[in-house]
Backbone bond lengths (Angstrom), bond angles and torsions (degrees), N, CA, C in turn:
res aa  C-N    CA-C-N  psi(-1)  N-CA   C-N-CA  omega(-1)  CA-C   N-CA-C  phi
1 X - - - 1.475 - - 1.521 108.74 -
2 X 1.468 109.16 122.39 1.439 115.45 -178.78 1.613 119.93 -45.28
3 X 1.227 138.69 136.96 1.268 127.01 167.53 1.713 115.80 -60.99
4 X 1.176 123.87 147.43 1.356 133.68 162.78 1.983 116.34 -41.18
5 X 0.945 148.21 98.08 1.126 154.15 124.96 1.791 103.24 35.33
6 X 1.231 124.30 118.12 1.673 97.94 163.95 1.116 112.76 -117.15
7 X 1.526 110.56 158.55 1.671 126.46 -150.67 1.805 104.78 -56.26
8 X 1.636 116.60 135.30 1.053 133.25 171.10 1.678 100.86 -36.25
9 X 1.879 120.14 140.25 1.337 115.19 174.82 1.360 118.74 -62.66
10 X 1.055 164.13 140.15 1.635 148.47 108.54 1.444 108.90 45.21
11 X 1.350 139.48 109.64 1.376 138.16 -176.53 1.771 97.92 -80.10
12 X 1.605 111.73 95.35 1.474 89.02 -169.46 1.722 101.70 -86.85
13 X 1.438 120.86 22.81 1.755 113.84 170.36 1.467 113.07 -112.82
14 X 1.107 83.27 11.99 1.699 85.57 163.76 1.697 125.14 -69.80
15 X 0.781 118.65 117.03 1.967 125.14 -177.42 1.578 95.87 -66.55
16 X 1.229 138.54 -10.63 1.350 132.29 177.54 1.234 113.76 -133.62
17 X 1.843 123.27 139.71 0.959 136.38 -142.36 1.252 111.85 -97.79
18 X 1.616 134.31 130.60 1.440 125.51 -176.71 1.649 109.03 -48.25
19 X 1.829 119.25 136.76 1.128 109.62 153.10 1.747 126.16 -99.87
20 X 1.142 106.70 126.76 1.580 100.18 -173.05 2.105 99.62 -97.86
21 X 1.509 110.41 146.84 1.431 107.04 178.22 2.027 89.49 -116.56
22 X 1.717 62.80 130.99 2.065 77.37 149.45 1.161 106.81 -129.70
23 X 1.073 127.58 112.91 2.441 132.13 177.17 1.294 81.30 -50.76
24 X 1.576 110.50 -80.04 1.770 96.74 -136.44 1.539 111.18 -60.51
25 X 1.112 98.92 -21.24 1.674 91.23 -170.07 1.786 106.37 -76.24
26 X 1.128 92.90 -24.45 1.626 98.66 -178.15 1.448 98.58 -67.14
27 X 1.166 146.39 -45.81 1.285 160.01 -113.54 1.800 95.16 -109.51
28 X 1.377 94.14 -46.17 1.408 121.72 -160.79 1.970 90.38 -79.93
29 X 1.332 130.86 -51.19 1.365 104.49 -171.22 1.722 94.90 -96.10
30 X 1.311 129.91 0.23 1.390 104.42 162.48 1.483 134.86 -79.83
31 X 1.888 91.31 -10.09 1.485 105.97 163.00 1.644 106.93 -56.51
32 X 1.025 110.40 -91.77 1.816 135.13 153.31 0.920 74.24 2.14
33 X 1.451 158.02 -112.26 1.763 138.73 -82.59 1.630 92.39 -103.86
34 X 1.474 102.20 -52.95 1.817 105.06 175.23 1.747 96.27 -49.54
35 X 1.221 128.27 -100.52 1.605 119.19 -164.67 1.618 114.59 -16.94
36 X 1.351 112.27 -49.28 1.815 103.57 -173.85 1.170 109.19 -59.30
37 X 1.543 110.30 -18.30 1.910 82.58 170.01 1.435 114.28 -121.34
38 X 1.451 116.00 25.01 1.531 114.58 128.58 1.015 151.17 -87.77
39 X 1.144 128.79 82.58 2.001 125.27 -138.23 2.064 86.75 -79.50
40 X 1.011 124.29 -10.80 1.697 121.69 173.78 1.419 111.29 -72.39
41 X 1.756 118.68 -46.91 0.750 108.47 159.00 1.880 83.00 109.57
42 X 1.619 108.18 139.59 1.640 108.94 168.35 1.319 118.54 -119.62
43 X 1.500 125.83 175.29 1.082 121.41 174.21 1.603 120.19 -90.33
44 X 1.213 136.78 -167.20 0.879 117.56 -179.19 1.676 123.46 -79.05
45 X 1.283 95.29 -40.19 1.750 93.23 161.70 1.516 119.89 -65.47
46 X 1.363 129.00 -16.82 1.069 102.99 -179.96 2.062 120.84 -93.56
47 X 1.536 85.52 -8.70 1.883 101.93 168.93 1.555 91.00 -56.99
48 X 1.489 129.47 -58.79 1.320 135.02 -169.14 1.069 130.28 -42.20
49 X 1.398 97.82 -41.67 1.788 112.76 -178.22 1.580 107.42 -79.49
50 X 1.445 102.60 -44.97 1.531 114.19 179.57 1.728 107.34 -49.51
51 X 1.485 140.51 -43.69 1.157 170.50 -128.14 1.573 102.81 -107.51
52 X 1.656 94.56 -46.79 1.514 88.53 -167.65 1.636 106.74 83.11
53 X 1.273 138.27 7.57 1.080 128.90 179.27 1.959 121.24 -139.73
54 X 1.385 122.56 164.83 1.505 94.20 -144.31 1.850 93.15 -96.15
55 X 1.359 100.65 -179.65 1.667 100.29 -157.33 1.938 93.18 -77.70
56 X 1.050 104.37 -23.31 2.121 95.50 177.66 1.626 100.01 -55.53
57 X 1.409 112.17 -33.46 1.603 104.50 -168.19 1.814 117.13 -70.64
58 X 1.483 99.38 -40.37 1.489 94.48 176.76 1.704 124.43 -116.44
59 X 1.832 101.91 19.99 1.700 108.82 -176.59 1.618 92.04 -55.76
60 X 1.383 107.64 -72.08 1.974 113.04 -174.55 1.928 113.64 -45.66
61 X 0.573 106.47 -43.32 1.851 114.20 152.74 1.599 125.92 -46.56
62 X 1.066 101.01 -50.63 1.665 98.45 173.56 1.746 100.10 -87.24
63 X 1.261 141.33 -21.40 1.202 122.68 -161.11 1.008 101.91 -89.15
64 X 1.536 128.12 -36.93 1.554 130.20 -174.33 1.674 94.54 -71.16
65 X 1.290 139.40 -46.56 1.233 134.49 -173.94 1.478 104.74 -49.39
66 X 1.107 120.87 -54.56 1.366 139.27 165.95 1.381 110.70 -31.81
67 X 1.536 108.80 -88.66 1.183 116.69 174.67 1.769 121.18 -37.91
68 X 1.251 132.54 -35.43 1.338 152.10 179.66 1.494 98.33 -92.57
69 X 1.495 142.75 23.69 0.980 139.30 158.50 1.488 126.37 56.29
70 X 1.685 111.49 37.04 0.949 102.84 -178.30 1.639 117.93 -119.59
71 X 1.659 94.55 -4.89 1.157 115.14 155.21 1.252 135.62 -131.21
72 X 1.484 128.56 138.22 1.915 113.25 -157.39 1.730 86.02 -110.44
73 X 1.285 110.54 162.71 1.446 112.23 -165.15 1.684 93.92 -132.41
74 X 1.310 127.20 137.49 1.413 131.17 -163.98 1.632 110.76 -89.49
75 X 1.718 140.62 89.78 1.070 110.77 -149.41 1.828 117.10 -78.32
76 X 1.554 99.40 14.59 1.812 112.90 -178.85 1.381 96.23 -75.97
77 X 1.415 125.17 -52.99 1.294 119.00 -152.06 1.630 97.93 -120.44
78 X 0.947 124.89 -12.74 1.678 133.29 178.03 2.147 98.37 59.13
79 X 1.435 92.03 46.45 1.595 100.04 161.83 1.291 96.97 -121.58
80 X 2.257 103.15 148.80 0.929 132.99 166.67 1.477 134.46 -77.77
81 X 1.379 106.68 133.43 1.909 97.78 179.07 1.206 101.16 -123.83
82 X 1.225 104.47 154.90 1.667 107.18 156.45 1.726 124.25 -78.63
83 X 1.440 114.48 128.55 0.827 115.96 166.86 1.773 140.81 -60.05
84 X 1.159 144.07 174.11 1.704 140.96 158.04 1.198 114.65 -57.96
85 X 1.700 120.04 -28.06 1.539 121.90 179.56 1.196 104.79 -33.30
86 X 1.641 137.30 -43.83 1.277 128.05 -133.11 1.738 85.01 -92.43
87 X 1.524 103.16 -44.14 1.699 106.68 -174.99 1.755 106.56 -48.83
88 X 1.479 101.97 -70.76 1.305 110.89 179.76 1.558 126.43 -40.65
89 X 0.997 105.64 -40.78 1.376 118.82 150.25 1.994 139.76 -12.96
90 X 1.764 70.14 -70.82 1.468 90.41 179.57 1.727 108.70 -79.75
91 X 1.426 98.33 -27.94 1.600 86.86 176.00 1.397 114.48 -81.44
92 X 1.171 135.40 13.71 1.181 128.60 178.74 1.951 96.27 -92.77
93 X 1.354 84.12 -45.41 1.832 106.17 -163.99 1.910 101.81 -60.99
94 X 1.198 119.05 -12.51 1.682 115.24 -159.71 1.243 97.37 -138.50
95 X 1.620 131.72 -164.68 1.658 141.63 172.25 1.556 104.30 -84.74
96 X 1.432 129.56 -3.68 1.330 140.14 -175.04 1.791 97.45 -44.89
97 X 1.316 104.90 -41.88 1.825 105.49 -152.89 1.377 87.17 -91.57
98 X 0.975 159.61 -76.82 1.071 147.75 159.51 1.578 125.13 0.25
99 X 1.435 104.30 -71.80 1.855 114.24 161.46 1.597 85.94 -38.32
100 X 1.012 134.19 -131.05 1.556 163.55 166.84 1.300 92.11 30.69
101 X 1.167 140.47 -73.93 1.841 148.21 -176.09 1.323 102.75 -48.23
102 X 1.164 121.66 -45.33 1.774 123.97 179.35 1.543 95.15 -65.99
103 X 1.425 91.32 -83.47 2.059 102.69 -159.00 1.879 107.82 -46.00
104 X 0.992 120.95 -20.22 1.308 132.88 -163.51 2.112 106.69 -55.18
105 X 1.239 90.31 -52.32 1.678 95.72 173.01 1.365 134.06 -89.19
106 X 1.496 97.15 -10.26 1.768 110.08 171.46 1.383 102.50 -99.01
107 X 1.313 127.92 -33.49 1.274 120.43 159.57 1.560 127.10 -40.36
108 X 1.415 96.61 -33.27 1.518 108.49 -145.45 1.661 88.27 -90.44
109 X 1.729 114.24 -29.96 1.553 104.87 -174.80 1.816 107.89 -96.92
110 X 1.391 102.90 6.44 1.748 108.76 -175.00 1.600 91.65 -85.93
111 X 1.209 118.82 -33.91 1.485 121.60 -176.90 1.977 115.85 -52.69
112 X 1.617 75.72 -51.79 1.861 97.37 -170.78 1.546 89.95 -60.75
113 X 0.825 124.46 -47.02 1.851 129.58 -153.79 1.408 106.11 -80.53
114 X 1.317 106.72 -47.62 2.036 109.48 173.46 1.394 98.80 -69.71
115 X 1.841 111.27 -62.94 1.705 98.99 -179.01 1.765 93.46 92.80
116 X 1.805 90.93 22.65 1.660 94.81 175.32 1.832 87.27 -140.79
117 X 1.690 97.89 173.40 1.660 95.93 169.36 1.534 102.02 -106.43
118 X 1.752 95.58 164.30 1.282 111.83 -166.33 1.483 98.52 -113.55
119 X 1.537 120.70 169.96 1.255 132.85 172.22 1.401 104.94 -132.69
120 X 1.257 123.90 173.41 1.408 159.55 121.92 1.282 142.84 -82.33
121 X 1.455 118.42 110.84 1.577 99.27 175.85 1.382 108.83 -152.12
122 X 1.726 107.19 124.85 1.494 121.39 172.39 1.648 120.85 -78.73
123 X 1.200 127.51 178.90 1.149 129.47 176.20 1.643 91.09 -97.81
124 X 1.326 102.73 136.73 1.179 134.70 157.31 1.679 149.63 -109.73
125 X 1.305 116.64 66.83 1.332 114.90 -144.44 1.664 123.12 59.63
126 X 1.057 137.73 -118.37 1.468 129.56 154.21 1.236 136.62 -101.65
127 X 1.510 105.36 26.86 1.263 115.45 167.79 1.774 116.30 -136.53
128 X 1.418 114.82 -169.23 1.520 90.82 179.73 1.721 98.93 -124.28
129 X 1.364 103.60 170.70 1.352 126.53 -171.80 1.337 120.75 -118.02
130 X 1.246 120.03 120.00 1.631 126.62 -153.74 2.304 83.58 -95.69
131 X 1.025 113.39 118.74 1.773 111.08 179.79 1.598 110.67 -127.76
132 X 1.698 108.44 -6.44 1.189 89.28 158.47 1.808 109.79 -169.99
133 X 1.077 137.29 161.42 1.031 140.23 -157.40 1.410 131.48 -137.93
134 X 1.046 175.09 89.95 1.551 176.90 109.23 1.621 111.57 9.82
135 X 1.367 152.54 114.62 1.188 123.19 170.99 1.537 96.61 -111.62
136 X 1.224 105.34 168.82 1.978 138.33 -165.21 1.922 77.95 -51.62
137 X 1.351 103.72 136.57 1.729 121.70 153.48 1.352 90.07 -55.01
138 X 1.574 116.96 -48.22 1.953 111.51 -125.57 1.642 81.19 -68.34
139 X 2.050 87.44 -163.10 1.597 90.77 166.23 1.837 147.36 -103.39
140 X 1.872 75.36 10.39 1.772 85.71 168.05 1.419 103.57 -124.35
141 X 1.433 129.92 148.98 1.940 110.67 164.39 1.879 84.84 -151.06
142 X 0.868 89.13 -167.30 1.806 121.42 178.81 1.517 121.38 -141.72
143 X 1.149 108.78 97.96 1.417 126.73 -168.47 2.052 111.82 -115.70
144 X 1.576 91.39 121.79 1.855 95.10 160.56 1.263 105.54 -74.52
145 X 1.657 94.66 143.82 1.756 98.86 162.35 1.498 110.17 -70.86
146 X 1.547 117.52 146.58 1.417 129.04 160.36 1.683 112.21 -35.52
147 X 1.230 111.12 131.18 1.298 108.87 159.92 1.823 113.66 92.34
148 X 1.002 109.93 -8.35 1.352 127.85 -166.29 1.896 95.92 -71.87
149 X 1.072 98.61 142.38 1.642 98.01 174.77 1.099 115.53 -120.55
150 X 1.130 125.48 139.10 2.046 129.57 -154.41 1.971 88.51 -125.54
151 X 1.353 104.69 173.84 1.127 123.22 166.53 1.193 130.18 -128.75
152 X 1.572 99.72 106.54 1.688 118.05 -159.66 1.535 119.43 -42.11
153 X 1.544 114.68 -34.82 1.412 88.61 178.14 1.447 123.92 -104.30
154 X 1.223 116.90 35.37 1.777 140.60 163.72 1.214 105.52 -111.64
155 X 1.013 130.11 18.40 2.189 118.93 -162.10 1.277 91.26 -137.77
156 X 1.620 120.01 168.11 1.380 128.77 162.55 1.330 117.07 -69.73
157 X 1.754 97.70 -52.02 1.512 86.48 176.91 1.552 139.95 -76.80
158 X 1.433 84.00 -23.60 1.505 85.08 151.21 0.997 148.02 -16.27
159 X 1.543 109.43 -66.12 1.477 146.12 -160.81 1.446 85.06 -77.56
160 X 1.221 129.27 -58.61 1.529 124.37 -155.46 1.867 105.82 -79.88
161 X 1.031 121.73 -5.55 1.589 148.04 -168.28 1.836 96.00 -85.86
162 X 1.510 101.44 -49.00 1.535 115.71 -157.90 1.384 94.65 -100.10
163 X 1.743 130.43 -38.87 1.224 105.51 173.09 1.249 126.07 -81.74
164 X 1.471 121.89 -3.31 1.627 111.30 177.48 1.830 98.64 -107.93
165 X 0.781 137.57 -0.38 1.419 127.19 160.21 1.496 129.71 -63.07
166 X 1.235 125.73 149.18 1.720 128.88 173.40 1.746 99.86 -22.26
167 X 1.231 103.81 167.52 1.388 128.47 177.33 1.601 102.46 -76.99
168 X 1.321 109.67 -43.51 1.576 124.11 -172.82 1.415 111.66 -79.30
169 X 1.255 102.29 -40.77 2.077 101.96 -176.78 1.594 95.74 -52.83
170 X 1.346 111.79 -60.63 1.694 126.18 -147.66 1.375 76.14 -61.33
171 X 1.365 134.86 -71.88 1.713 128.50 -157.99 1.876 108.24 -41.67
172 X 1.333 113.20 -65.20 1.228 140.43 170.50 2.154 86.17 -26.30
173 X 0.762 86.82 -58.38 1.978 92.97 -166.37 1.384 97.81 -62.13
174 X 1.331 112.95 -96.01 1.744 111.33 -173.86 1.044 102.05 -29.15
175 X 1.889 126.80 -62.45 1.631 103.49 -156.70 1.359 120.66 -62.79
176 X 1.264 115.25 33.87 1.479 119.94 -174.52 1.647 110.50 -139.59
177 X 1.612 116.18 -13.68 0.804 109.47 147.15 1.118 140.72 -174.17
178 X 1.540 102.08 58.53 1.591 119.41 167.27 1.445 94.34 -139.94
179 X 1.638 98.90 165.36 1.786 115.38 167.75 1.014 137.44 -81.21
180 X 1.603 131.19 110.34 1.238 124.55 -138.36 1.925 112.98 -58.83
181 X 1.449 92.36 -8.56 1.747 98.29 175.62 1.764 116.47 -71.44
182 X 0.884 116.90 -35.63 1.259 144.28 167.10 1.259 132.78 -104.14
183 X 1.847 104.92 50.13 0.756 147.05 164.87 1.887 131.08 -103.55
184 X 1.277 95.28 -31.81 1.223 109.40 -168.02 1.578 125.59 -73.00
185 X 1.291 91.37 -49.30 1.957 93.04 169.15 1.810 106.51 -78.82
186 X 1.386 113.87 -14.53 1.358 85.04 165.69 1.581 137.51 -78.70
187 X 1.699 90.46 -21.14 1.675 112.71 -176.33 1.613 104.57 -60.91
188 X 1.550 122.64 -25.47 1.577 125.99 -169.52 1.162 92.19 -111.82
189 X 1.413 139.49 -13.11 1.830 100.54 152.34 1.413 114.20 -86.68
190 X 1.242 116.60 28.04 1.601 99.42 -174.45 1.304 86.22 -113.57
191 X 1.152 146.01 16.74 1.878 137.29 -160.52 2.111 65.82 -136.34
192 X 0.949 137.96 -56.47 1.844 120.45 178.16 1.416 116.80 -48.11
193 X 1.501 117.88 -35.53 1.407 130.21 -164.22 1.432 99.19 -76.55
194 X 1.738 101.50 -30.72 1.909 93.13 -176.74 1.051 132.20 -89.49
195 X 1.904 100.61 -6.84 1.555 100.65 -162.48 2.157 89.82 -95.15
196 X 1.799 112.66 -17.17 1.191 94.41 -158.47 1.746 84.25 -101.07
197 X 1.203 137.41 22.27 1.180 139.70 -179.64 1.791 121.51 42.00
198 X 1.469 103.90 27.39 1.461 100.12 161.22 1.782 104.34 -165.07
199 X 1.518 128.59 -167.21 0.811 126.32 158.06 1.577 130.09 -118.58
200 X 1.190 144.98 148.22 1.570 108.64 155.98 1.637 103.59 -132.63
201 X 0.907 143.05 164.00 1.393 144.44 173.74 1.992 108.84 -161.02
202 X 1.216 106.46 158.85 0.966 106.04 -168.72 1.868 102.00 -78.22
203 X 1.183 105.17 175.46 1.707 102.07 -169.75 1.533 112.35 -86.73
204 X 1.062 119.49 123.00 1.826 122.36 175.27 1.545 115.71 -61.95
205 X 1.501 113.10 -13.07 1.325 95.78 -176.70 1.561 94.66 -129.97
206 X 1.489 157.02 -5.19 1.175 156.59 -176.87 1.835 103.89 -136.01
207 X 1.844 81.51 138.40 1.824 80.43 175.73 1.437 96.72 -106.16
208 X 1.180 100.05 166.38 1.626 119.22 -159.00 1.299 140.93 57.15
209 X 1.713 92.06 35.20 1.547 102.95 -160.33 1.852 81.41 -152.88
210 X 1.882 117.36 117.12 1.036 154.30 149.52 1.735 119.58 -71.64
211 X 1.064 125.65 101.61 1.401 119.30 164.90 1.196 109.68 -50.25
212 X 1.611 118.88 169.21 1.923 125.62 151.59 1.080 85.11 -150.98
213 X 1.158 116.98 127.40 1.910 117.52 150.30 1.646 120.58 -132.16
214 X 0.975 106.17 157.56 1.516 112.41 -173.20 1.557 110.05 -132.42
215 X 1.535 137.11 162.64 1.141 140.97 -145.29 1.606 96.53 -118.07
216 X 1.485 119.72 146.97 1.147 115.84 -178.50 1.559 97.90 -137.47
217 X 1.804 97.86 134.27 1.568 85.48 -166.63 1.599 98.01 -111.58
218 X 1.574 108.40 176.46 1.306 119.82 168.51 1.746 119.27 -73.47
219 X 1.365 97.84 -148.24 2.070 94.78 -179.64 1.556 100.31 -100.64
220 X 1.765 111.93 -27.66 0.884 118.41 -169.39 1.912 124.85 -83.08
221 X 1.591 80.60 3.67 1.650 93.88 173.22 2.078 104.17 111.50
222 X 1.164 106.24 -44.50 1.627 116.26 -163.12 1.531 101.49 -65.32
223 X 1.144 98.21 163.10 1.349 118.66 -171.33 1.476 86.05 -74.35
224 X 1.744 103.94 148.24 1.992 94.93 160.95 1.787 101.03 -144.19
225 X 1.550 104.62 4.88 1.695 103.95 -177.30 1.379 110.79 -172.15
226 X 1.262 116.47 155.90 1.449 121.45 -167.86 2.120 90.17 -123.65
227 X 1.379 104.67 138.82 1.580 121.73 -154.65 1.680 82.24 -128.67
228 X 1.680 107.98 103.03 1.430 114.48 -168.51 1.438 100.14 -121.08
229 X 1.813 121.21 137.67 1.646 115.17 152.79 1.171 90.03 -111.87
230 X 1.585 106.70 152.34 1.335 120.65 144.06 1.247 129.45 -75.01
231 X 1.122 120.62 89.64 1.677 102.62 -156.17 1.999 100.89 -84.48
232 X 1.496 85.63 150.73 1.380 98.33 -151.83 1.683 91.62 -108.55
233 X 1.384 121.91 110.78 1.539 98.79 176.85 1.502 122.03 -94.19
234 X 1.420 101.38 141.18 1.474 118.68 175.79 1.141 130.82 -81.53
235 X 0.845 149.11 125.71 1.890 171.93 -108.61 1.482 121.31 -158.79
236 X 1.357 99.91 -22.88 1.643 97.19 -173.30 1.564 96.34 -127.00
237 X 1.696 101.24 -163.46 1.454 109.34 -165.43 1.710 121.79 -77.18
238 X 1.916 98.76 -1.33 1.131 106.48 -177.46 1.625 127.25 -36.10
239 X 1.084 114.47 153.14 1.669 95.19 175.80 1.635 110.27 -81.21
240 X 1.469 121.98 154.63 1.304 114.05 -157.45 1.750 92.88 -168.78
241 X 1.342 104.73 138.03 1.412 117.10 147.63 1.390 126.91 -84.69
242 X 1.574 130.10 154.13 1.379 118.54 163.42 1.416 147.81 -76.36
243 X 0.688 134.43 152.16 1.765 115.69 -163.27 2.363 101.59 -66.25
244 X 0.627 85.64 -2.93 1.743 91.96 178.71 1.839 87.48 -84.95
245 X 1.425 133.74 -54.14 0.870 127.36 -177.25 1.052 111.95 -81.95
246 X 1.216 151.08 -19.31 1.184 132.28 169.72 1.784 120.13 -76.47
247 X 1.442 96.63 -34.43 1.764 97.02 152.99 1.552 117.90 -41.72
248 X 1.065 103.26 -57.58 1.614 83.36 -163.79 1.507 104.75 -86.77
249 X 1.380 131.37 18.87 1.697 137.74 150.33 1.240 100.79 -70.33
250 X 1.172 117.22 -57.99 1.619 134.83 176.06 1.625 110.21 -39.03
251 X 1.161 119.11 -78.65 1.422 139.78 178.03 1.825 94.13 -45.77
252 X 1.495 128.06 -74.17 1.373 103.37 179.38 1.617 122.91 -52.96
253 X 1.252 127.59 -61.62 1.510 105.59 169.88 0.975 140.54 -62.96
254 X 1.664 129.64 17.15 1.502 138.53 156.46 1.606 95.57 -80.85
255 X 1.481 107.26 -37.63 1.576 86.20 -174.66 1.316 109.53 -91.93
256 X 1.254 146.07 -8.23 1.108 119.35 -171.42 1.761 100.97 -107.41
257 X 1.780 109.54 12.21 1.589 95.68 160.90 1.616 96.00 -102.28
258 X 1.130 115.64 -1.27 1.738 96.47 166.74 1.538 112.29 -91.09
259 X 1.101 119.49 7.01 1.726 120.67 -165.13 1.555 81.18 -111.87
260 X 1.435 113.23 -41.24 2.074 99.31 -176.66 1.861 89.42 -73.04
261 X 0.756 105.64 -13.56 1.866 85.69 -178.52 1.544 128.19 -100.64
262 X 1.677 101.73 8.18 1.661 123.56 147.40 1.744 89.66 112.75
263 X 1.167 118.02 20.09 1.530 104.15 -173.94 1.267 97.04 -99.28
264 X 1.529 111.72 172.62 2.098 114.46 170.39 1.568 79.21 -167.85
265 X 1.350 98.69 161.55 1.475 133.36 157.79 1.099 118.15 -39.68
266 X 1.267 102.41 129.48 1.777 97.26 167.72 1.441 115.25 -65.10
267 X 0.811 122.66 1.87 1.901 137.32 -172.97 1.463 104.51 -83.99
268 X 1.527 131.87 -39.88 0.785 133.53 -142.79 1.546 98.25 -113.68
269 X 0.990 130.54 156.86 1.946 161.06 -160.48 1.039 102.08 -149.79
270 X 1.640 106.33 157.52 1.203 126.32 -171.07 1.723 101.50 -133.18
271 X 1.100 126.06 131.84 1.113 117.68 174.66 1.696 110.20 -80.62
């Protein structure tokens, strides 16, 4: 009996790239992508409807997600959320866990000392990624949710993300999503942002609330995070620092989580 034929090689002159399908897996992160931007969370028929596809196709899909902890299921309302797995995840998978293990305790005393909350935020494809957070001891603050993704060239930190990065990343970014006309006054505050080494601007989406952020670099010199307060202003007799002082709280724990992350000044020698 003849042997079976084996499969034609890989056409490697082909100008177009093999597509390979996997359903469930497809099924499985379009679940994932729809839930992250329902922070309520749906049921299973309503993932379905959202999907366009019928609930036999993705019931075994959501349960193993479930079951594998990547989705927690509410047993009041029998809606789905996404879990941190996916966050936690990535910080295992990238320099995220690392960032996070350092900044985590200077964060935690920049908070006590401003008496405001702090953020984190990496670049994320072309936008940025909020991965970790501090909120105010006191008894009022202003806090981003974890995980939240902003758009770098409307945000503070943004700005400080885009002005200390390569010449090429930042291009690579805008040209993807801003108009090259409205381009121009942003390109000359980012050469201000570098020479005064931070940003602050007032907040685009809350009044009485001033950004500050400062740049946190790697060992290798590059930018790898933007070190943001919201500064929250105070009105009453509360006790309070000024946002001039909380900059320079700010400004020391950007540097001394870029100094735990092997970077220094070009100023500085080592004997």
């Amino acid at each position: 009996m003849p042997l079976p034929s084996p499969p034609p090689p890989p056409d490697t002159n082909s100008a177009s790239p093999r597509v390979y399908s996997a359903p469930a897996l497809e099924k499985a992160i379009d679940i994932i992508e729809l839930l992250a931007r329902e922070p309520n969370g749906l049921t299973v028929s309503e993932i379905a409807a959202r999907l366009s596809r019928s609930i036999s196709e993705l019931f075994r899909v959501i349960v193993v997600l479930d079951r594998r902890g990547w989705l927690h299921k509410d047993p009041g309302s029998d809606r789905y959320r996404v879990t941190y797995k996916l966050l936690e995840t990535a910080h295992r998978a990238t320099p995220a866990q690392e960032l996070t293990h350092v900044a985590a305790p200077l964060m935690q005393t920049l908070a006590a000392t401003a008496m405001q909350s702090c953020h984190l935020v990496v670049v994320n494809g072309t936008s940025g990624l909020i991965i970790l957070r501090q909120e105010s001891p006191g008894p009022t603050g202003f806090a981003v949710r974890l995980g939240t993704s902003i758009a770098l060239a409307t945000n503070c930190s943004g700005h400080v993300l885009l002005a200390f990065m390569t010449d090429d990343a930042r291009s690579t970014i805008l040209d993807q999503t801003m108009d090259p006309a409205a381009r121009d006054a942003l390109d000359a505050s980012f050469a201000e942002i570098r020479e005064r080494g931070y940003e602050s601007i007032r907040s685009a989406r809350m009044g009485g609330v001033s950004d500050i952020s400062c740049p946190i670099f790697g060992f290798d010199g590059h930018v790898v995070a933007a070190l943001t307060i919201p500064f929250l202003e105070v009105i009453d007799e509360t006790p309070h620092i000024s946002a001039e002082e909380a900059l320079v709280a700010l400004k020391r724990a950007a540097t001394q989580i870029s100094q735990a992350l092997g970077w220094y000044a070009p100023s500085e020698t080592f004997a």
